[in-house]
C-alpha positions as CSV (number, residue, x, y, z in Angstrom):
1,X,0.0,0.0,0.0
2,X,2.9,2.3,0.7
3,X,4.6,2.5,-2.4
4,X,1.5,3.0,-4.5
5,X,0.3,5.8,-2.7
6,X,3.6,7.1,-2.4
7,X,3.3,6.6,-6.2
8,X,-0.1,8.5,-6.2
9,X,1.4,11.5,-4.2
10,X,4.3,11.8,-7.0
11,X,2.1,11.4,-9.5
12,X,0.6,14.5,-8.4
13,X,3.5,16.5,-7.7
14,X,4.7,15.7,-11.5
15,X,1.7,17.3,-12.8
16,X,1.7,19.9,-10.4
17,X,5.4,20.7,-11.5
18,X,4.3,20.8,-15.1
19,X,2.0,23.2,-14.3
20,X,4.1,25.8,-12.5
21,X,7.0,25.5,-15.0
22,X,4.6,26.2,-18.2
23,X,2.6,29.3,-17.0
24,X,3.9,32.6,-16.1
25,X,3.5,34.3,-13.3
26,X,0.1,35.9,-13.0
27,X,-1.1,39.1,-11.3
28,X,-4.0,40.7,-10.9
29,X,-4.7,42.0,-14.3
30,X,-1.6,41.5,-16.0
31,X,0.3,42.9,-12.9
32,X,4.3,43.3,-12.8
33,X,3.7,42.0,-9.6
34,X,4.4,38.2,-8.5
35,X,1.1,35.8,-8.3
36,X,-0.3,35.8,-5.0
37,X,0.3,33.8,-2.5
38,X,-3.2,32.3,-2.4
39,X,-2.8,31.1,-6.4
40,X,-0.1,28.4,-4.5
41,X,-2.2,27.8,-1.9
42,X,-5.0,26.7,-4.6
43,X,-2.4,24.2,-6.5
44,X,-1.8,22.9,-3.1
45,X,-5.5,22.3,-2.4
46,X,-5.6,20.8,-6.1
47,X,-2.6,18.7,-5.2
48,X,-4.5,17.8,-2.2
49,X,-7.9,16.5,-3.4
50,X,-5.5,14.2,-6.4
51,X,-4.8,12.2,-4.1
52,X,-6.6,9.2,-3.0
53,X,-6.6,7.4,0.6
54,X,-5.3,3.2,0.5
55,X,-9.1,2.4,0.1
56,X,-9.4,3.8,-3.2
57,X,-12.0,6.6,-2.3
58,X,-10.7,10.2,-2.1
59,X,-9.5,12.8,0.3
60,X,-10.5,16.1,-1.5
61,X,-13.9,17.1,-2.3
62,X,-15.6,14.4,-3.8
63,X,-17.3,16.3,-6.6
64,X,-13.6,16.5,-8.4
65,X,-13.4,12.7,-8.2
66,X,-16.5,12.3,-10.7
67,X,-14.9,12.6,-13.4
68,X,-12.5,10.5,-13.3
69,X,-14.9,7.3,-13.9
70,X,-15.1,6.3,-17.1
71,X,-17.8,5.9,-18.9
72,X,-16.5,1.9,-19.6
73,X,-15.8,0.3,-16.6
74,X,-14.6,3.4,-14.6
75,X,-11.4,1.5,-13.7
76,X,-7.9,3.5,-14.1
77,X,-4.9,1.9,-16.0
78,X,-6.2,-1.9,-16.7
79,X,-5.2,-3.4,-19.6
80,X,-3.2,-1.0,-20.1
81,X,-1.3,-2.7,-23.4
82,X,-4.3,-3.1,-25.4
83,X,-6.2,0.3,-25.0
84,X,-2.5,1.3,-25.9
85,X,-3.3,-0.8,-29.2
86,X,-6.8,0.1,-29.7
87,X,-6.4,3.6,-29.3
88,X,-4.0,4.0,-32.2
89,X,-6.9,4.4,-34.8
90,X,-8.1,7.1,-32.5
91,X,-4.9,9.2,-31.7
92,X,-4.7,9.3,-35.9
93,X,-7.7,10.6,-36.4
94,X,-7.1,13.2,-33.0
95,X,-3.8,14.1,-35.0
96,X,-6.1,14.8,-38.3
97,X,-8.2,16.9,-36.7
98,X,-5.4,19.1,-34.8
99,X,-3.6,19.0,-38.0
100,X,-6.6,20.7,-39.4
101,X,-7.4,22.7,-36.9
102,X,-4.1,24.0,-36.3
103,X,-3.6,25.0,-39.9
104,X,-6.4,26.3,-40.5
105,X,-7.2,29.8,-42.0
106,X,-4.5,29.6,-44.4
107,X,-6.3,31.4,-46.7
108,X,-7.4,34.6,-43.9
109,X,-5.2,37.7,-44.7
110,X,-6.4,38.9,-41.1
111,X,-5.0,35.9,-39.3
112,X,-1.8,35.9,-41.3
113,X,-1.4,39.3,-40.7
114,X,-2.2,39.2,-37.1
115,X,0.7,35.9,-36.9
116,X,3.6,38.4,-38.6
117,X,2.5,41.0,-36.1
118,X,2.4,38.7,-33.1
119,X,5.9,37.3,-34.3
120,X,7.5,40.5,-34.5
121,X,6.1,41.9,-31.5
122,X,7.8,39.0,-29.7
123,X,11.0,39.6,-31.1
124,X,10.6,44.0,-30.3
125,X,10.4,41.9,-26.9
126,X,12.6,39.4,-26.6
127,X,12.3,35.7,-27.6
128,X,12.5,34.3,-24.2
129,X,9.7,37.3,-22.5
130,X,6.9,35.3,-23.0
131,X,6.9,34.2,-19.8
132,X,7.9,37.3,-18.0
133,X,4.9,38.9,-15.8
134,X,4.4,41.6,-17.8
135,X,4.7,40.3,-21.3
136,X,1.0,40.0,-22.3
137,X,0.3,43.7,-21.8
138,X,3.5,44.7,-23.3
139,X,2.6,42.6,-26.5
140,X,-1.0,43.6,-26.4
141,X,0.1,47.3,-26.6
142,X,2.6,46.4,-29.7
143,X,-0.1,45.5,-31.5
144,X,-2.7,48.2,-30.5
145,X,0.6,50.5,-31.5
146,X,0.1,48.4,-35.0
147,X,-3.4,49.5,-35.8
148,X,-4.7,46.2,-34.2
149,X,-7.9,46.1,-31.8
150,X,-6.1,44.3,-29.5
151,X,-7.1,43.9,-25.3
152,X,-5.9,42.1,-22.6
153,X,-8.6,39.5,-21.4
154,X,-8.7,38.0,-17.6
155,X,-10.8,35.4,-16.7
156,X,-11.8,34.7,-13.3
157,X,-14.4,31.2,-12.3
158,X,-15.6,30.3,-9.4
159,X,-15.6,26.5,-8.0
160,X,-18.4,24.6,-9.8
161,X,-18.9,20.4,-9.6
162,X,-15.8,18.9,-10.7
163,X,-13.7,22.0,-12.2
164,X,-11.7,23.9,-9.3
165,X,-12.2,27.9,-9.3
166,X,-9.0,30.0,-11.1
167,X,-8.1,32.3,-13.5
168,X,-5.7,33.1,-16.4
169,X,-5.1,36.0,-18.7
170,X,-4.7,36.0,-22.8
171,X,-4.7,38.2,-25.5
172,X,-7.4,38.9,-28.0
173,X,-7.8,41.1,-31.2
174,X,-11.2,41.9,-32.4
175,X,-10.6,42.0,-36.4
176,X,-12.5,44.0,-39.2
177,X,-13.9,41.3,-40.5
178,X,-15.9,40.6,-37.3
179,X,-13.9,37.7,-36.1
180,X,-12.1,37.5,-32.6
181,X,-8.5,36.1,-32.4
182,X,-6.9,34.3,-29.6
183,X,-3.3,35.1,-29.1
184,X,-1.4,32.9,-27.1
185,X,2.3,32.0,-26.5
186,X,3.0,28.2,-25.1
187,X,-0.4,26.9,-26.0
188,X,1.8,23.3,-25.5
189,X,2.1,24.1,-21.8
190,X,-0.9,25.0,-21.5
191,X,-2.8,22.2,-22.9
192,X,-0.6,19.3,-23.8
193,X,2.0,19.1,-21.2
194,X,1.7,15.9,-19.1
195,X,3.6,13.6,-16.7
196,X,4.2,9.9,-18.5
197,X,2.9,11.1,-21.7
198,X,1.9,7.4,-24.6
199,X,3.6,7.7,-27.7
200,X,0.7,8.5,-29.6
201,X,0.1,11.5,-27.1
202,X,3.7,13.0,-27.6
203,X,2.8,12.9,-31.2
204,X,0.1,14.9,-30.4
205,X,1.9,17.5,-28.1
206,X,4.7,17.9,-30.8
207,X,1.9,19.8,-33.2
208,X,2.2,22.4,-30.9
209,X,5.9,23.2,-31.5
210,X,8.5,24.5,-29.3
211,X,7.5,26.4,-25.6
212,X,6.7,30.0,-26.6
213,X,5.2,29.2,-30.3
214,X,3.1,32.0,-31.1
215,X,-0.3,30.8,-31.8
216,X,-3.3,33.0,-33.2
217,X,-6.7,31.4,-34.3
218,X,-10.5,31.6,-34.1
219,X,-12.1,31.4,-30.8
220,X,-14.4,28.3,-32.1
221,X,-11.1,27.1,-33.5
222,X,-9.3,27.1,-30.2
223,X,-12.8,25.4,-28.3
224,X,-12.0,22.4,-30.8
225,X,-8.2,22.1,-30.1
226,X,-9.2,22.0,-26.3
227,X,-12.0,19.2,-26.8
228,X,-9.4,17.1,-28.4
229,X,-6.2,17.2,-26.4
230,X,-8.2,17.1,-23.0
231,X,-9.7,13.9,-24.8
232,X,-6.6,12.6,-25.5
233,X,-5.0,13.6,-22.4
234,X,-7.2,11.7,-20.2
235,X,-7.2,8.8,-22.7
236,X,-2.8,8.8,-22.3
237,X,-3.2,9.5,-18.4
238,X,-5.7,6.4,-17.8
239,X,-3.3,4.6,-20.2
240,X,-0.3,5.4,-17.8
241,X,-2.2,4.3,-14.5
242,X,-3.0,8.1,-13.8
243,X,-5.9,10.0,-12.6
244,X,-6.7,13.1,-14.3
245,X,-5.9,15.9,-11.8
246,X,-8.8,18.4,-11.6
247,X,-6.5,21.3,-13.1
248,X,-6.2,19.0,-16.3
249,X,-9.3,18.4,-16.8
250,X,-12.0,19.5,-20.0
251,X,-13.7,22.3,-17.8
252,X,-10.9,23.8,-15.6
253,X,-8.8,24.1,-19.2
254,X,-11.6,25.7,-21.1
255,X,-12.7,28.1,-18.5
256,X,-9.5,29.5,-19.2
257,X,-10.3,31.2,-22.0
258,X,-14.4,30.7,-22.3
259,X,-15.8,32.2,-18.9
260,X,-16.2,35.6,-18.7
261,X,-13.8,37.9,-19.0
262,X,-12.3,41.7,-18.0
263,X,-11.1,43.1,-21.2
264,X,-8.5,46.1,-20.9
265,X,-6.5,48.2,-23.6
266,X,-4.5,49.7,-20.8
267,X,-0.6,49.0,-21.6
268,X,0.0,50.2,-18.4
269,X,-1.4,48.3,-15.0
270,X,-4.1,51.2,-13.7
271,X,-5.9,50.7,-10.3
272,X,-8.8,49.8,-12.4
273,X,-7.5,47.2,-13.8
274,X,-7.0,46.0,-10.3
275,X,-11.2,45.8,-9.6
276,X,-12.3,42.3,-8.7
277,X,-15.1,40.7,-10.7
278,X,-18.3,40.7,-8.8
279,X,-18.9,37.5,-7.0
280,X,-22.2,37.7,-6.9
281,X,-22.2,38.3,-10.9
282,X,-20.3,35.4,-11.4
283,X,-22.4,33.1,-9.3
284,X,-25.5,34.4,-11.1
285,X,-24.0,33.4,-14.8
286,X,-22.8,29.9,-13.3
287,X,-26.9,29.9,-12.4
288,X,-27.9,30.1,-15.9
289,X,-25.9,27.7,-17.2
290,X,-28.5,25.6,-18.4
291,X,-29.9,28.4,-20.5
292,X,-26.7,30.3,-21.4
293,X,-23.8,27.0,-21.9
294,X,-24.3,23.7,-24.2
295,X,-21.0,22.2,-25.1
296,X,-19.4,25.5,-24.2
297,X,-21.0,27.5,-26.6
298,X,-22.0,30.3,-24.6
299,X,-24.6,33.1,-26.1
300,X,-23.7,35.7,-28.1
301,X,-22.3,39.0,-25.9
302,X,-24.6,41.1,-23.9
303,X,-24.1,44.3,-24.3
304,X,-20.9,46.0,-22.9
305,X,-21.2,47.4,-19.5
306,X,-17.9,48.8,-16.8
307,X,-14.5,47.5,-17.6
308,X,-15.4,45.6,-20.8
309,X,-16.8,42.4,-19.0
310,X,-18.2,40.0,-21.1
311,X,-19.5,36.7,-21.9
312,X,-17.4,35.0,-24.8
């Protein structure tokens, strides 16, 4: 019993290392300032609640365990050798569908134009900035400097059933031809980095390139890259006798950049940049999820009200 929970415990601390190596600090806003203190606190808690007691049933909150049964058998890791073999089919048709999806657009002057921008912004900066505090804003206001309607989006959840509450920052440009961009840097980290990754996932993670590959694309583009790694993640994780920890899961990854969102064009941190969301405003869009979020496909944007907050 020991050494397989002691095996559980580093299990967790893998992926929790993954996860503070990949992401840059974040402050409030797109702060200079360090994360705070209570972000750590958080992974600890998620770190926490991975873990499971010698009887198989969890510590943490039991809504984050849900999940993590399967809808075959809900056992973790058996047979491991053949899902290896029968997932192959399906890890080729994943790496069809990224392939797609990632180059996608070829033909959108806007997004290629948008790419060169991005690319040479980031080099105005420094290659290795992207994971510098600051960077975001500073690249966001390279662009705005470039005739691009570009803003600085935070997202902020709240703890729902199985997906842990957090928040994350990204760029976005709204273009002329009505389309909104996602610019991100490291989408890898952010979505494909794992502990014990199969062959077939590393495939996968490879499509992403190198940490700090600049990638722009489609909102509804992006939604479809996310349903198909966290897939595929899980699928590698359960492969490799792991359970999926709560901050890699489907909805804690897509909140990311689908909740609502603060949207500033300041290129400079203000002290309104630093106003919280409203609890109470979040809770009350959680409430209408029913009506307002199938498959992640929230309704269209209500009208803009103080600070640029905003449904996606």
């Amino acid at each position: 019993m020991v050494p397989a929970r002691f095996k559980r415990v580093a299990d967790a601390f893998d992926e929790a290392a993954l996860t503070l190596r990949t992401r840059p600090p974040c402050g409030s806003s797109g702060s200079e300032h360090s994360a705070d203190p209570e972000s750590l606190t958080d992974l600890s808690r998620l770190v926490n609640s991975f873990i499971e007691s010698d009887d198989g049933t969890w510590e943490g909150p039991a809504e984050w365990a849900v999940e993590d049964v399967d809808d075959d058998d809900g056992r973790v890791g058996d047979n491991r050798q053949q899902e290896e073999e029968n997932c192959c089919d399906d890890v080729a048709e994943a790496r069809d569908s990224l392939q797609r999806l990632l180059s996608s657009g070829e033909d959108d002057v806007t997004k290629r134009s948008l790419l060169e921008a991005v690319e040479r912004a980031r080099r105005e900066l420094g290659d290795g900035s992207y994971n510098s505090p600051d960077f975001k804003r500073r690249l966001m206001g390279r662009l705005r400097n470039q005739g691009f309607d570009a803003g600085l989006c935070k997202t902020r959840w709240e703890k729902r059933e199985s997906c842990p509450r957090g928040e994350y920052e990204y760029i976005d440009v709204n273009a002329a031809n009505g389309e909104r961009y996602i610019v991100e840097f490291n989408l890898r980290g952010e979505l494909a980095e794992t502990a014990r990754p199969t062959a077939g996932y590393r495939s996968l993670a490879a499509m992403f390139g190198e940490a700090g590959a600049a990638y722009v694309g489609r909102a509804e583009e992006l939604k479809k890259i996310v349903r198909v790694m966290s897939h595929e993640m899980k699928r590698s994780m359960k492969s490799a006798g792991m359970h999926v920890p709560p901050w890699r899961r489907s909805a804690y990854v897509q909140a990311k950049w689908f909740s609502s969102y603060k949207r500033t064009t300041n290129d400079v941190r203000t002290a309104r940049d630093d106003v919280p969301f409203s609890s109470a405003s979040c809770s009350s869009r959680w409430a209408q999820k029913q009506r307002r979020w199938v498959g992640f496909d929230l309704a269209r944007p209500a009208a803009e009200i103080a600070f640029n907050e905003r449904m996606v």
